[in-house]
C-alpha positions as CSV (number, residue, x, y, z in Angstrom):
1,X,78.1,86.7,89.7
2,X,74.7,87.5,90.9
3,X,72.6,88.8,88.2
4,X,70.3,92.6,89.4
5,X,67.1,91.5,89.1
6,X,67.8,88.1,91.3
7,X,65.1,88.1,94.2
8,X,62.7,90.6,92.0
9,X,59.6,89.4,89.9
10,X,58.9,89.7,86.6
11,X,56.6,92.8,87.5
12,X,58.8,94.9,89.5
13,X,61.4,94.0,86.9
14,X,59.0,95.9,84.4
15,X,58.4,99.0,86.4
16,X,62.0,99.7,86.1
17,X,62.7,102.1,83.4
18,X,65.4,101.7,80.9
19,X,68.6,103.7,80.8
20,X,68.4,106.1,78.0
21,X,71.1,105.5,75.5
22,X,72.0,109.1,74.9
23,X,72.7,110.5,78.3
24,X,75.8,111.8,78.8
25,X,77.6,111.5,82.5
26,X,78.8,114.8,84.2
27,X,82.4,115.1,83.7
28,X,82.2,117.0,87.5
29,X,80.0,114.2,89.0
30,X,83.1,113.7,91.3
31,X,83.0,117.4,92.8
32,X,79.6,116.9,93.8
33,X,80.7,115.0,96.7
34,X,82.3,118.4,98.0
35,X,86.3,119.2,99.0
36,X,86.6,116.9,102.1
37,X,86.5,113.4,101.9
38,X,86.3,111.2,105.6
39,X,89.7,110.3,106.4
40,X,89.3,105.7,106.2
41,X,90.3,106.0,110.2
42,X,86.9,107.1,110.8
43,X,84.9,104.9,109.3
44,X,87.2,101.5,108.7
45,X,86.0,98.6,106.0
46,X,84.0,96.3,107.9
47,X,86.0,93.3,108.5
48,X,84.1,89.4,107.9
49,X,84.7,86.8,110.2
50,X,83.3,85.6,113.4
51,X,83.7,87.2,116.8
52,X,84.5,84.8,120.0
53,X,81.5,84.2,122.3
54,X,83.2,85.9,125.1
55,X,83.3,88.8,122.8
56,X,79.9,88.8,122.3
57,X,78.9,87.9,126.0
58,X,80.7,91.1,127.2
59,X,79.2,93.5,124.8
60,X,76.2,92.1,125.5
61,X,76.6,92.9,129.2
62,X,78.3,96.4,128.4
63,X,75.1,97.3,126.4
64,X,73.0,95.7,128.7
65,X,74.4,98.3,131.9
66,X,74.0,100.6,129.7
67,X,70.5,100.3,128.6
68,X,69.3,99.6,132.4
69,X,71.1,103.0,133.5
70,X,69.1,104.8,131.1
71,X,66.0,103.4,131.9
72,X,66.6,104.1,135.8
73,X,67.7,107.6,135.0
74,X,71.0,107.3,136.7
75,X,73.7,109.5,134.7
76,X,76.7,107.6,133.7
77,X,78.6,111.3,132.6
78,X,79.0,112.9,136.2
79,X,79.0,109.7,138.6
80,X,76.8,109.9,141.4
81,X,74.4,112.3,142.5
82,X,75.8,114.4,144.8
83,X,79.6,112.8,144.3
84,X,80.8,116.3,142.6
C-alpha cells in the first residue's frame, strides 16, 4: 500500500501540520452533505480498461465536427439557416 507522503519531500512533508490528538469528529458530519444524495445513474463509477481504437477514432471525429461547427458559427440546435 502506498504510503501519503510518497512523491513529497522531506520539506513539504514538514509544513504539514499534525492532527491534534483531542479533536473530536462531529457526530452530524454526515448531514452536512444536505438531504439529497445523486442517484449512482448520474454519475456511474468509472470503469478501467481499454477502449477499441475504432472507439476512439469515432469520438475523435464526433468531437472533431463538433469543435469545427463551433468555430465556423454554424448552429448544430436548429439545423440550417433558414431550414425552420
Amino acid at each position: 500500500m502506498p504510503s501519503v507522503t510518497d512523491g513529497l519531500t522531506a520539506a513539504e512533508v514538514a509544513e504539514v501540520p499534525d492532527v491534534d490528538p483531542t479533536a473530536v469528529v462531529d457526530p452530524h458530519w454526515l448531514e452536512l452533505r444536505g438531504e439529497i444524495a445523486l442517484p449512482s445513474v448520474y454519475l456511474p463509477p468509472a470503469m478501467a480498461g481499454t477502449r477499441p481504437p475504432w472507439m476512439r477514432a469515432v469520438s475523435l471525429v464526433l468531437v472533431s465536427i463538433f469543435g469545427l461547427a463551433t468555430a465556423l458559427g454554424i448552429c448544430l440546435t436548429y439545423g440550417p439557416p433558414g431550414f425552420q
